[in-house]
C-alpha positions as a Markdown table, in Angstrom:
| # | Residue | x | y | z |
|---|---|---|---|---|
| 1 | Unk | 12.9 | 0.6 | -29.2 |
| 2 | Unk | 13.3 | 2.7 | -26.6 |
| 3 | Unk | 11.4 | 6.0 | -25.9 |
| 4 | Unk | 14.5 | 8.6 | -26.9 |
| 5 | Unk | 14.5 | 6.5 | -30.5 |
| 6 | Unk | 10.8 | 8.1 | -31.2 |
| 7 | Unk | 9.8 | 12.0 | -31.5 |
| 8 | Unk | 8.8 | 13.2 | -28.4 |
| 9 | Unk | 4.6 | 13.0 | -29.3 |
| 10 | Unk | 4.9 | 9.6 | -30.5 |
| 11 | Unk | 7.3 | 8.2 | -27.7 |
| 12 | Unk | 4.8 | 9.8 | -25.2 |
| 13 | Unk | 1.8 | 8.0 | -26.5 |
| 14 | Unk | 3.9 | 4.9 | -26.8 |
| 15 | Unk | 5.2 | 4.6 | -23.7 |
| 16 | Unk | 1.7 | 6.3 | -22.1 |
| 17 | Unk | -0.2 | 3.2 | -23.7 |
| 18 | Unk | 2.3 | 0.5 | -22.6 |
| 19 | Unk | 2.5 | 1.4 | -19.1 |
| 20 | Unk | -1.2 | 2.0 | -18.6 |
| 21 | Unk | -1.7 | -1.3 | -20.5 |
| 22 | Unk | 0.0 | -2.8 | -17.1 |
| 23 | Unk | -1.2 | -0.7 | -14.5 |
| 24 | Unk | -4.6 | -2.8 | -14.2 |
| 25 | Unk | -2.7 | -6.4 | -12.9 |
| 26 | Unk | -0.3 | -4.5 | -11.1 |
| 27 | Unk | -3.4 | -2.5 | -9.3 |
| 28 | Unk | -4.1 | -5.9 | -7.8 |
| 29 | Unk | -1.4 | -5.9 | -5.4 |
| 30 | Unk | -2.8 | -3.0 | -3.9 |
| 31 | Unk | -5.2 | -5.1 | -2.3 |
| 32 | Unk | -8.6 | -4.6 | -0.5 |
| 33 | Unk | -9.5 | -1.5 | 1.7 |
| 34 | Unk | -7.6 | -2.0 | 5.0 |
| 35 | Unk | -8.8 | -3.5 | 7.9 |
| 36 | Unk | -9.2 | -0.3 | 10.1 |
| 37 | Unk | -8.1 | -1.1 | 13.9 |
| 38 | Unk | -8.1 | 2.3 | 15.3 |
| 39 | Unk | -11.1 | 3.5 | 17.0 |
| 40 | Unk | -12.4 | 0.1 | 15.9 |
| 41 | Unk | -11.1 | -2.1 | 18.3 |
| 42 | Unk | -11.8 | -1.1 | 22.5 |
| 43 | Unk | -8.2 | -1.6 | 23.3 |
| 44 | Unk | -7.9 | -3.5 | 26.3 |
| 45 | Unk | -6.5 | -2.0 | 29.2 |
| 46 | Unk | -2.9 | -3.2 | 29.3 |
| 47 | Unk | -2.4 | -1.5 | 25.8 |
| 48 | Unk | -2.3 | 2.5 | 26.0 |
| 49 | Unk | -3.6 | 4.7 | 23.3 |
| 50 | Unk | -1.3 | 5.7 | 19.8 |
| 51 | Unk | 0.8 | 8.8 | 20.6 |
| 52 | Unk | -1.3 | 12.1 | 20.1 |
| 53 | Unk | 1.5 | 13.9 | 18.1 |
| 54 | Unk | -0.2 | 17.1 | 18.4 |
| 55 | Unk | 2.8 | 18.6 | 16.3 |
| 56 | Unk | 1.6 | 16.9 | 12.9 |
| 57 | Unk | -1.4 | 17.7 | 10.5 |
| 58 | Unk | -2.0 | 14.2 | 9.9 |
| 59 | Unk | -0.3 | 11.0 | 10.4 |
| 60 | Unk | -1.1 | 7.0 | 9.9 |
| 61 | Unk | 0.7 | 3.9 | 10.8 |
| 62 | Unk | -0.2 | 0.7 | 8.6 |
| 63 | Unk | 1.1 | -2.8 | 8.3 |
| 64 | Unk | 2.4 | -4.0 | 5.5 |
| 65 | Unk | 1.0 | -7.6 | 5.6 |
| 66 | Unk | -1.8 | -7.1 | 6.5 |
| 67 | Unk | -2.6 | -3.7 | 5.4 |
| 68 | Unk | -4.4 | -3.3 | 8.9 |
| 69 | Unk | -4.0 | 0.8 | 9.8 |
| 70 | Unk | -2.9 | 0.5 | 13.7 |
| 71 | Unk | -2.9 | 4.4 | 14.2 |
| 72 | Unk | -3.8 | 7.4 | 12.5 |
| 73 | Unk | -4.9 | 10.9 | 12.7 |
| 74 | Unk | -7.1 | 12.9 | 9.9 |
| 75 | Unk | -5.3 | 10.2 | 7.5 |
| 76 | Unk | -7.8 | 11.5 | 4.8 |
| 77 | Unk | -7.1 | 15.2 | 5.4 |
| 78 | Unk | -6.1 | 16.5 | 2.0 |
| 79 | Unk | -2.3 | 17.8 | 1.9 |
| 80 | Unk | 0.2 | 19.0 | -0.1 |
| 81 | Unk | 2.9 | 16.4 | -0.5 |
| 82 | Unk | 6.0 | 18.2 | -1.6 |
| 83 | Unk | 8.4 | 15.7 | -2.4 |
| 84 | Unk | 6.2 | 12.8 | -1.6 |
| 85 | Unk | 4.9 | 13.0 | -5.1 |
| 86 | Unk | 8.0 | 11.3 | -6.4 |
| 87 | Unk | 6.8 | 8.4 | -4.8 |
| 88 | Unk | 4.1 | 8.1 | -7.6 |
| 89 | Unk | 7.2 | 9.2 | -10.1 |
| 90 | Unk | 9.2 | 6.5 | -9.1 |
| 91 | Unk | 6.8 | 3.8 | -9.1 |
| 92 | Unk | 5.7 | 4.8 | -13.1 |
| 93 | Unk | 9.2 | 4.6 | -13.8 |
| 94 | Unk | 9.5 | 1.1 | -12.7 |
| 95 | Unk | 6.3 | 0.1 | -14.3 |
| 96 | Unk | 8.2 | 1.3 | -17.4 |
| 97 | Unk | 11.1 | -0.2 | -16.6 |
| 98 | Unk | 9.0 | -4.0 | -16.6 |
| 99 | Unk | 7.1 | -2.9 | -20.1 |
| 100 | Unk | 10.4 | -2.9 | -21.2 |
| 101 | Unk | 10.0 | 0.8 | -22.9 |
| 102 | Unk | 13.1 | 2.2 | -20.7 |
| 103 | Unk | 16.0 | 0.6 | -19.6 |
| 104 | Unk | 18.4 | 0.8 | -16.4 |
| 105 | Unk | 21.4 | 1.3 | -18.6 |
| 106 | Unk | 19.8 | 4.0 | -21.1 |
| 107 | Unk | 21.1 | 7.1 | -21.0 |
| 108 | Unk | 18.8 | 10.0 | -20.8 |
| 109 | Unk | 19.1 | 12.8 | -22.7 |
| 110 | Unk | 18.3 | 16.1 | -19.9 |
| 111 | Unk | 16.1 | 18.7 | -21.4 |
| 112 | Unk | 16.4 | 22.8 | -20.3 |
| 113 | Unk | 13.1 | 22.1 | -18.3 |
| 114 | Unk | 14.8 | 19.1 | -16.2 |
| 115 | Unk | 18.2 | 21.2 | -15.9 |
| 116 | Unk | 16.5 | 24.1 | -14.9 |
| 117 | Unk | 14.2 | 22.7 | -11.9 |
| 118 | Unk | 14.2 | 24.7 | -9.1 |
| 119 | Unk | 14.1 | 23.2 | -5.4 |
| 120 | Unk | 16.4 | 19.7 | -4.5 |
| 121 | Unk | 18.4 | 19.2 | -7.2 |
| 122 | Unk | 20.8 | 16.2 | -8.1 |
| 123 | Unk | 22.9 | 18.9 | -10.7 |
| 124 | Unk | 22.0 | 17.2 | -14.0 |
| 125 | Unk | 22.6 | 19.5 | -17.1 |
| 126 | Unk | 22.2 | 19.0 | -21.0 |
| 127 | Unk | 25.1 | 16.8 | -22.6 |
| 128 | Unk | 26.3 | 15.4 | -19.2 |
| 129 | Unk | 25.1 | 11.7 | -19.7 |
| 130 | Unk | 23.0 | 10.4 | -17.1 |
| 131 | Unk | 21.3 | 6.7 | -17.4 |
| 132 | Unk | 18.1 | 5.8 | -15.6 |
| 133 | Unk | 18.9 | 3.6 | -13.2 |
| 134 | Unk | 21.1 | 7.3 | -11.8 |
| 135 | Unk | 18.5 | 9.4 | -12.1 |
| 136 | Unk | 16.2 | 6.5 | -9.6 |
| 137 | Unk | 18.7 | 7.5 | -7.2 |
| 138 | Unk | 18.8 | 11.3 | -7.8 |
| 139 | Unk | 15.0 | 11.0 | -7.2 |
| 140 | Unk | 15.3 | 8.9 | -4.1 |
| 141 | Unk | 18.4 | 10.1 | -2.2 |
| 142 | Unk | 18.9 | 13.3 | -3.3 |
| 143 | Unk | 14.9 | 14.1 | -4.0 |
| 144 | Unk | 16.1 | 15.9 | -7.1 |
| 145 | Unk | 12.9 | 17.9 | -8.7 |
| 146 | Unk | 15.7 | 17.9 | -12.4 |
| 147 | Unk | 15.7 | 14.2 | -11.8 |
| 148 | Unk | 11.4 | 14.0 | -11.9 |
| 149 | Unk | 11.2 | 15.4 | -14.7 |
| 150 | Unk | 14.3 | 13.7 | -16.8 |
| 151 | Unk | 12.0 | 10.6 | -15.8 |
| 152 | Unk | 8.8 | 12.0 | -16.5 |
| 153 | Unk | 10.5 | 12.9 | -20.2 |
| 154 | Unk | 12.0 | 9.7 | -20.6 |
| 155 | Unk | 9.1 | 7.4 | -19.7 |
| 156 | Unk | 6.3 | 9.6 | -21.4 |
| 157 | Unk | 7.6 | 11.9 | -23.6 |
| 158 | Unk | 6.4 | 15.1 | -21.7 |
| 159 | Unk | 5.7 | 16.1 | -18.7 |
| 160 | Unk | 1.6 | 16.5 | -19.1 |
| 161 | Unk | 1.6 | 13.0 | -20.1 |
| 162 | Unk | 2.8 | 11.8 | -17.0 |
| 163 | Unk | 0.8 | 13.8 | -15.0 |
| 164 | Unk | -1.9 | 12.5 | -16.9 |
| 165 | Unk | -0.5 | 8.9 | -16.0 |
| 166 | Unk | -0.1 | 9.5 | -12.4 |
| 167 | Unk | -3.5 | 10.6 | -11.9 |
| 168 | Unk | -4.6 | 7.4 | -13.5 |
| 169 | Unk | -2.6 | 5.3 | -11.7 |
| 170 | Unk | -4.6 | 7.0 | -8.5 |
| 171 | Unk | -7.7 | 5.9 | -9.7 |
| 172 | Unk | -6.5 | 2.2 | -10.2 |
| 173 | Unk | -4.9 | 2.3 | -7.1 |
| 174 | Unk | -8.2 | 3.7 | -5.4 |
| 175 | Unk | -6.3 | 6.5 | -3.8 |
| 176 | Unk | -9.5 | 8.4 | -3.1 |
| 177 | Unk | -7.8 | 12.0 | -1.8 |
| 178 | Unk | -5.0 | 12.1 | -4.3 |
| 179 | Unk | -4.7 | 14.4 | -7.5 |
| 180 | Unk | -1.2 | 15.6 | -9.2 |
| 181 | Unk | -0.2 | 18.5 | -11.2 |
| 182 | Unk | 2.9 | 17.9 | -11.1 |
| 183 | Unk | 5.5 | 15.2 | -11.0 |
| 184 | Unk | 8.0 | 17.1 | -8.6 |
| 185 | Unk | 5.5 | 18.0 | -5.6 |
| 186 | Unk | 6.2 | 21.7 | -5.6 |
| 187 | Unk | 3.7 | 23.8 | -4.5 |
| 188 | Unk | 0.8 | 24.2 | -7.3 |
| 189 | Unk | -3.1 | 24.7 | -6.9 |
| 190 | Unk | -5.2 | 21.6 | -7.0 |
| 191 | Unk | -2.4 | 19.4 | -6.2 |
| 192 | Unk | -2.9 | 17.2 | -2.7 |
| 193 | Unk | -2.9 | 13.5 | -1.2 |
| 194 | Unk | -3.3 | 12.1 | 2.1 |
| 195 | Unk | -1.5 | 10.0 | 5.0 |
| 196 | Unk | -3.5 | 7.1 | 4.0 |
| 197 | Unk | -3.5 | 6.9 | 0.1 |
| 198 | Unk | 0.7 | 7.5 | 1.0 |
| 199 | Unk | 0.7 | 4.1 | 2.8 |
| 200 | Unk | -1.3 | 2.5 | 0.1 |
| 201 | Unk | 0.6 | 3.6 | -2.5 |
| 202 | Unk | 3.8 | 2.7 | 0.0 |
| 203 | Unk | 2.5 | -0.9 | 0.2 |
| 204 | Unk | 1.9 | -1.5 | -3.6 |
| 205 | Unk | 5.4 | -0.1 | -3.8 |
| 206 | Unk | 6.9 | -2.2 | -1.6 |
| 207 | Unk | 5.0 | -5.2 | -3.0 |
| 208 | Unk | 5.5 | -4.6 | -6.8 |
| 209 | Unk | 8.8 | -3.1 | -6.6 |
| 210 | Unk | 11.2 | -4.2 | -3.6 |
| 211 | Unk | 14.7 | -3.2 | -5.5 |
| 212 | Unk | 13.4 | 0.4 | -4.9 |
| 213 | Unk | 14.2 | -0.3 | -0.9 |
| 214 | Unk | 18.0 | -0.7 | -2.0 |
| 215 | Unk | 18.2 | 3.2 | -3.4 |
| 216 | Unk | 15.6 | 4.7 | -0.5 |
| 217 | Unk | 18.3 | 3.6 | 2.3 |
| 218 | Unk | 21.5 | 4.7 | 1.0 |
| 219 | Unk | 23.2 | 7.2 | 3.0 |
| 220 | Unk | 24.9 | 9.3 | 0.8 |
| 221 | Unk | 24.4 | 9.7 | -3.2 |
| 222 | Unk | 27.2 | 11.0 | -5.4 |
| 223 | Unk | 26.5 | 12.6 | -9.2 |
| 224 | Unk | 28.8 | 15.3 | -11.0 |
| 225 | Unk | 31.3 | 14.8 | -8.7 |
| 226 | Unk | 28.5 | 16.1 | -5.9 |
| 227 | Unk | 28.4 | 14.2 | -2.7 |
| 228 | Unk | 24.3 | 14.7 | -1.0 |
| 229 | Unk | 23.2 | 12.8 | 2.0 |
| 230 | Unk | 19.5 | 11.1 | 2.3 |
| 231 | Unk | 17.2 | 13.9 | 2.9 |
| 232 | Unk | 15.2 | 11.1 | 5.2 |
| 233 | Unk | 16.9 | 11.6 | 8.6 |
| 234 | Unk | 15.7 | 7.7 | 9.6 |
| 235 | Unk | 18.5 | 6.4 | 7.5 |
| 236 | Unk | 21.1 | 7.7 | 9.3 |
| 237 | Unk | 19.6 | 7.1 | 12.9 |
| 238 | Unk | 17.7 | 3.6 | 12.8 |
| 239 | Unk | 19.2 | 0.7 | 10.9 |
| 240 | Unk | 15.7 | -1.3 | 10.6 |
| 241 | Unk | 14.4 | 2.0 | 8.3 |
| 242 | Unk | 15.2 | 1.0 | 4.8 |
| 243 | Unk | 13.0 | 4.2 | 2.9 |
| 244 | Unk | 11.2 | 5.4 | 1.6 |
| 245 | Unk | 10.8 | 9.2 | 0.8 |
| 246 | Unk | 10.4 | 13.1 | 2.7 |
| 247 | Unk | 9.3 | 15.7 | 1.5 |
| 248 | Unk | 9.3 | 19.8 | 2.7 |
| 249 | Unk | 7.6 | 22.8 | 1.1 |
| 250 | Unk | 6.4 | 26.0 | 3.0 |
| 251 | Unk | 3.0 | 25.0 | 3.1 |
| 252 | Unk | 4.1 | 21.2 | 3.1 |
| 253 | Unk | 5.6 | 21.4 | 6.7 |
| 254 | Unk | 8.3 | 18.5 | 6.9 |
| 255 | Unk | 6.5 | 15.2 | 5.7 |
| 256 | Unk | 8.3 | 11.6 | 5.8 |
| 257 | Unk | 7.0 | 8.6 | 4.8 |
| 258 | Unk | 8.7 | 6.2 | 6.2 |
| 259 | Unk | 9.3 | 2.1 | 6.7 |
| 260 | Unk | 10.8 | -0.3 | 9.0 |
| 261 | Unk | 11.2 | -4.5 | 9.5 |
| 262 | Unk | 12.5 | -5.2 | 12.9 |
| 263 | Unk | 11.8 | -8.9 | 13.3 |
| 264 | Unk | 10.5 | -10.4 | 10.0 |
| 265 | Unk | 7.5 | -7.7 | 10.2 |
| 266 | Unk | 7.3 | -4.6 | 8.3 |
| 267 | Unk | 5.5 | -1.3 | 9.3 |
| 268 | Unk | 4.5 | 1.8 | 7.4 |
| 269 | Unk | 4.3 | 5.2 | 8.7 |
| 270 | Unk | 3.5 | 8.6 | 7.4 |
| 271 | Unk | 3.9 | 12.2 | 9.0 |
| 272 | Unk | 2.7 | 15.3 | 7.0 |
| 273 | Unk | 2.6 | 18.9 | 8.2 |
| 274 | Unk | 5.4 | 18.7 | 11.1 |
| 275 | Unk | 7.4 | 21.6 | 12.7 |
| 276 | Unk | 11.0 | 20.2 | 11.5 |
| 277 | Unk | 13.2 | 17.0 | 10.2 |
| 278 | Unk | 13.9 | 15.9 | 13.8 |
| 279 | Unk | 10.0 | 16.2 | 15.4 |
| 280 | Unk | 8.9 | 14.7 | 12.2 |
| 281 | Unk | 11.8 | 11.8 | 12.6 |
| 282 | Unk | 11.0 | 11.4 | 16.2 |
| 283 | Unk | 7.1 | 11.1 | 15.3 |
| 284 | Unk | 8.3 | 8.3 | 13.0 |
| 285 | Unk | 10.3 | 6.4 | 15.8 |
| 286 | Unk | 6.8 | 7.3 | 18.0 |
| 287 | Unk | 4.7 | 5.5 | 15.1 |
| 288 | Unk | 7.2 | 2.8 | 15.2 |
| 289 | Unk | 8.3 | 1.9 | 18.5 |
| 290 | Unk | 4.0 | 1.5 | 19.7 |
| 291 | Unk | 3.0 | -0.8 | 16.3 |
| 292 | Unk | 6.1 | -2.7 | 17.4 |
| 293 | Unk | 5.3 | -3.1 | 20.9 |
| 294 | Unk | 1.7 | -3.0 | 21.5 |
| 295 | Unk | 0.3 | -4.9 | 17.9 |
| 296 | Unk | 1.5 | -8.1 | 16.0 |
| 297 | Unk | 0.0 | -10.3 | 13.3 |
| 298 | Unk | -1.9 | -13.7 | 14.9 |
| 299 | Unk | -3.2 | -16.3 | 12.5 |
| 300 | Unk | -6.3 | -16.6 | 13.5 |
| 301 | Unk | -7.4 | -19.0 | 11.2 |
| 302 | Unk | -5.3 | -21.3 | 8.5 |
| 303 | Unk | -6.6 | -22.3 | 5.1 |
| 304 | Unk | -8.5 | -25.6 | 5.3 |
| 305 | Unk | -9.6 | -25.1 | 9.3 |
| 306 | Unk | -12.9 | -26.3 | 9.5 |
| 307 | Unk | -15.4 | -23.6 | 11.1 |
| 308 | Unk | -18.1 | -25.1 | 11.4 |
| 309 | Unk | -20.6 | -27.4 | 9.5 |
| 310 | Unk | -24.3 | -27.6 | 7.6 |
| 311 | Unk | -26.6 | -29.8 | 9.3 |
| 312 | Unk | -29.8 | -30.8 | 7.2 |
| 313 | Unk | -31.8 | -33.4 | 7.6 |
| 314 | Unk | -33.0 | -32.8 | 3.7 |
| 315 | Unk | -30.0 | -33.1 | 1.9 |
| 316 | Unk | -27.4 | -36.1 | 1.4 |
| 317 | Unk | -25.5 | -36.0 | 3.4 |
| 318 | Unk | -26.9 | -34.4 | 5.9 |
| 319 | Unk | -23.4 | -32.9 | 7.1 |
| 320 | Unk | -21.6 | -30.7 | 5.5 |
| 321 | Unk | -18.6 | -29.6 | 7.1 |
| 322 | Unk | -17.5 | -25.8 | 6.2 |
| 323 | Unk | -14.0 | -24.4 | 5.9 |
| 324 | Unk | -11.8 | -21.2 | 5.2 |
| 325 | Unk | -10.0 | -21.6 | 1.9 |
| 326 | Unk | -7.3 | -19.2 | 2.5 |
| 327 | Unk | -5.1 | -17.9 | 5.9 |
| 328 | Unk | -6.2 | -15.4 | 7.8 |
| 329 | Unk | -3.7 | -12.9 | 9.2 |
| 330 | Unk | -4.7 | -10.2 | 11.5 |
| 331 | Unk | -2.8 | -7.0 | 13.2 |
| 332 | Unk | -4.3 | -7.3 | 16.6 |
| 333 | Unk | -3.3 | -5.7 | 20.2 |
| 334 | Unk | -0.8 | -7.7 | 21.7 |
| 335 | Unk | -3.2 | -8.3 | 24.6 |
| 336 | Unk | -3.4 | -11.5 | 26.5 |
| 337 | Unk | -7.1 | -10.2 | 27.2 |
| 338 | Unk | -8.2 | -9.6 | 24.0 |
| 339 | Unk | -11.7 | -11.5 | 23.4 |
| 340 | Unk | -11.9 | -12.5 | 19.8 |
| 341 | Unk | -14.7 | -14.3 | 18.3 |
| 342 | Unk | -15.5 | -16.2 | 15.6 |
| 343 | Unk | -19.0 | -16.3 | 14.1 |
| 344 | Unk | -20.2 | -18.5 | 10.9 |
| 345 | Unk | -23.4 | -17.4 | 9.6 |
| 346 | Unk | -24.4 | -19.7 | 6.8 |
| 347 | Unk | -25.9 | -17.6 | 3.8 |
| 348 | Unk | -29.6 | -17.1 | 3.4 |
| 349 | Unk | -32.0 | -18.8 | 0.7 |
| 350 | Unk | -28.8 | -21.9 | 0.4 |
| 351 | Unk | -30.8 | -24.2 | -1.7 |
| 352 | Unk | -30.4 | -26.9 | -3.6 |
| 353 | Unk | -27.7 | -28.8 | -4.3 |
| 354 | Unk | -24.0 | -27.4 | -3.0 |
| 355 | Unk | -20.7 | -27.8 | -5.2 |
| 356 | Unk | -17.6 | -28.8 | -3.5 |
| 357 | Unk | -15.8 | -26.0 | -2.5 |
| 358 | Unk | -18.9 | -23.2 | -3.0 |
| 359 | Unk | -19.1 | -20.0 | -1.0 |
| 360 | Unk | -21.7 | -21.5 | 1.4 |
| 361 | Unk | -21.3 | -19.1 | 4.7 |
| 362 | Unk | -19.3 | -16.6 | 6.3 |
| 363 | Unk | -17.2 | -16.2 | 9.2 |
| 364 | Unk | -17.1 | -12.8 | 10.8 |
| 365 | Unk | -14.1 | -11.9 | 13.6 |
| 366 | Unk | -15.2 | -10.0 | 16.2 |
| 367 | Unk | -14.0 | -8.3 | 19.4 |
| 368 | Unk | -16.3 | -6.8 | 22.3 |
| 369 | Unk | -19.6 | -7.3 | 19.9 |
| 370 | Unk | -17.6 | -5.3 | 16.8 |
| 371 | Unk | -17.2 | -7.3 | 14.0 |
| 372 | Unk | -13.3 | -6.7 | 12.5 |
| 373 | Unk | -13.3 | -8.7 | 9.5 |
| 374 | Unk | -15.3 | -10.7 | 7.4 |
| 375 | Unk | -14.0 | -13.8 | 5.4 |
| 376 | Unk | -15.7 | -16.5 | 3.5 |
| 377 | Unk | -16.2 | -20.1 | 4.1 |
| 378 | Unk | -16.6 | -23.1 | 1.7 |
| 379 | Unk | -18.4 | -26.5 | 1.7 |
| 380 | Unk | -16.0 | -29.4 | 1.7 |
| 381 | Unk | -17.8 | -31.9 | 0.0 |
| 382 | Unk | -20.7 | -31.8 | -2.0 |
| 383 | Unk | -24.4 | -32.7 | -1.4 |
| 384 | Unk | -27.6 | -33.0 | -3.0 |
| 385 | Unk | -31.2 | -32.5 | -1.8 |
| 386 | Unk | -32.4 | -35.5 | 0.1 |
| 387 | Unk | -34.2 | -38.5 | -1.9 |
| 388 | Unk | -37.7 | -39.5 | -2.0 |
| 389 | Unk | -36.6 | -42.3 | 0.8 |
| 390 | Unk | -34.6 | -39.4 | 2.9 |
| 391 | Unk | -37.7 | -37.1 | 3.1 |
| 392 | Unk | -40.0 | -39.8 | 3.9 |
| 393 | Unk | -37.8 | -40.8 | 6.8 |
| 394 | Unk | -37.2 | -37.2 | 8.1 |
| 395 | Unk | -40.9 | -37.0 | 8.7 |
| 396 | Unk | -42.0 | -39.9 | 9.7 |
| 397 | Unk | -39.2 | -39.2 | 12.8 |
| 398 | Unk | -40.7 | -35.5 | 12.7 |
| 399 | Unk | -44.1 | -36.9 | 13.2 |
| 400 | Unk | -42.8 | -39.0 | 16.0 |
């Protein structure tokens, strides 16, 4: 049963209560916080500074695998995000699409509201058919405010329920300076996110939904006979950009949110708040062209290395070796002088006996005294306190 089978009220609680039902596991792709590298790391001297990009109100350059932010500037100043917001649109709609209570192929029926958008349109009127999967690429290409809210309709029924869903979605996503009135981005009181949470949301994006790359990069988008080019200048200039979304109001300023792979690795940026479509695409290529060239990911440690070990003469055996139990990727300055450290602090009141494969210690990854990261570390085998024969040898040496 699809949601146009269903009055409106009840196919908007129905499909409100099946997506949300999802949203938790799919949260979990969102990661943890970021592993913040600017201002955090000294950079050493043969890597300059990120570019100023005094032109912007706020920009941020993340990577995707790691999730490690390489640059940014006021990345939690709260904006308005114009057409950004259709990132959050598009992302419900393929969390509908995987619950199964909308389909690629079903046609949408297009409601006055939705015909009469104002703004970026992608010309869909009532009794024209128009399936999902065409609306997707209104949204994306043509950044069509008629196609959010034919997908708002669709997936929830009304537009205040999928407001209401987007803002949820925020809070499971932990995207702290985000809140939406709107599912379009035009301007409206009270309605704002930031560089950062745009990158975050990019990345869970990216992660949970990859087919949405396909529709961000195409060129050119044709509907009702209408021929648009991509609204997101990258496409057309750099073939390594494959999305994702712009966005441009008055108070907006020109805002792209763009991303890139150029050699296996895949980069994040986001401009907000610049002059016009070709500063804010050359802030982009800015963003770009320094993660590429001054920052890559190093293993710095491999699941199973040992990092060091538990010696005590009071439990059997009295060596237990201690290991990382998963690999550990960092974004760091692509510096043949950068110092990094590795420091396994065992935890504090350890007693007892110790299971095989217990969180026993930590290791923490430093450079120049600042501690980066902070992963876990796990005994290898198991031990016991020492025995009545044990003890009495360990202080009879002691004593010695």
């Amino acid at each position: 049963m699809t949601v146009s089978s269903v009055p409106a009220r009840f196919g908007a609680c129905l499909a409100l209560l099946s997506i949300l039902s999802v949203t938790p596991a799919l949260a979990a792709s969102a990661g943890s916080a970021p592993v913040v590298l600017d201002g955090k790391i000294p950079l050493p001297t043969d890597v300059p500074p990120a570019p100023a990009l005094s032109d912007v109100s706020s920009y941020i350059l993340l990577d995707d695998a790691t999730g490690a932010v390489i640059a940014a500037k006021a990345p939690h100043a709260h904006l308005p995000p114009a057409s950004l917001t259709k990132l959050m649109t598009v992302y419900l709609t393929y969390q509908a699409l995987k619950a199964d209570t909308v389909k690629m192929d079903q046609v949408v029926p297009v409601s006055v509201a939705a015909w009469k958008a104002g703004g970026s349109r992608m010309f869909i009127q009532p009794g024209m058919p128009v399936t999902m999967q065409q609306l997707i690429a209104g949204l994306m290409v043509d950044s069509g405010n008629d196609a959010a809210v034919a997908l708002a309709q669709a997936v929830a029924g009304t537009q205040a329920s999928f407001v209401t869903m987007m803002n949820h979605t925020a809070g499971l996503l932990h995207l702290a300076d985000t809140h939406y009135v709107n599912v379009d981005g035009l301007p409206a009181d009270d309605h704002y996110t930031s560089a950062f949470d745009l990158a975050r949301l990019s990345r869970v994006i990216i992660a949970s939904y990859p087919d949405i790359l396909k529709v961000a990069a195409q060129q050119y988008y044709t509907y009702n006979k209408i021929r648009q080019p991509n609204w997101n200048p990258l496409v057309f200039r750099d073939s390594t950009v494959d999305g994702l979304k712009t966005g441009l109001t008055d108070a907006s300023g020109h805002c792209i949110d763009a991303t890139a792979v150029r050699s296996g690795r895949r980069l994040i940026a986001v401009v907000m708040g610049g002059p016009s479509w070709k500063a804010s695409a050359d802030d982009i290529e800015a963003l770009l062209d320094y993660g590429y060239r001054f920052f890559g990911n190093q293993t710095v440690m491999k699941a199973g290395d040992v990092v060091g070990a538990i010696d005590d003469p009071l439990r059997n055996p009295t060596h237990v070796p201690v290991s990382v139990t998963e690999t550990v990727v960092m974004t760091l300055p692509a510096s043949k002088t950068l110092p990094l450290k590795k420091t396994m602090t065992v935890l504090s009141g350890l007693k007892g006996k110790i299971a095989k494969g217990e969180v026993v210690a930590h290791v923490a990854i430093g450079v120049n005294g600042k501690t980066i990261d902070t992963v876990p570390a796990v005994a290898t085998i198991a031990a016991k306190p020492a025995g009545l024969g044990q003890r009495l040898m360990y202080e009879i040496k002691r004593h010695l």
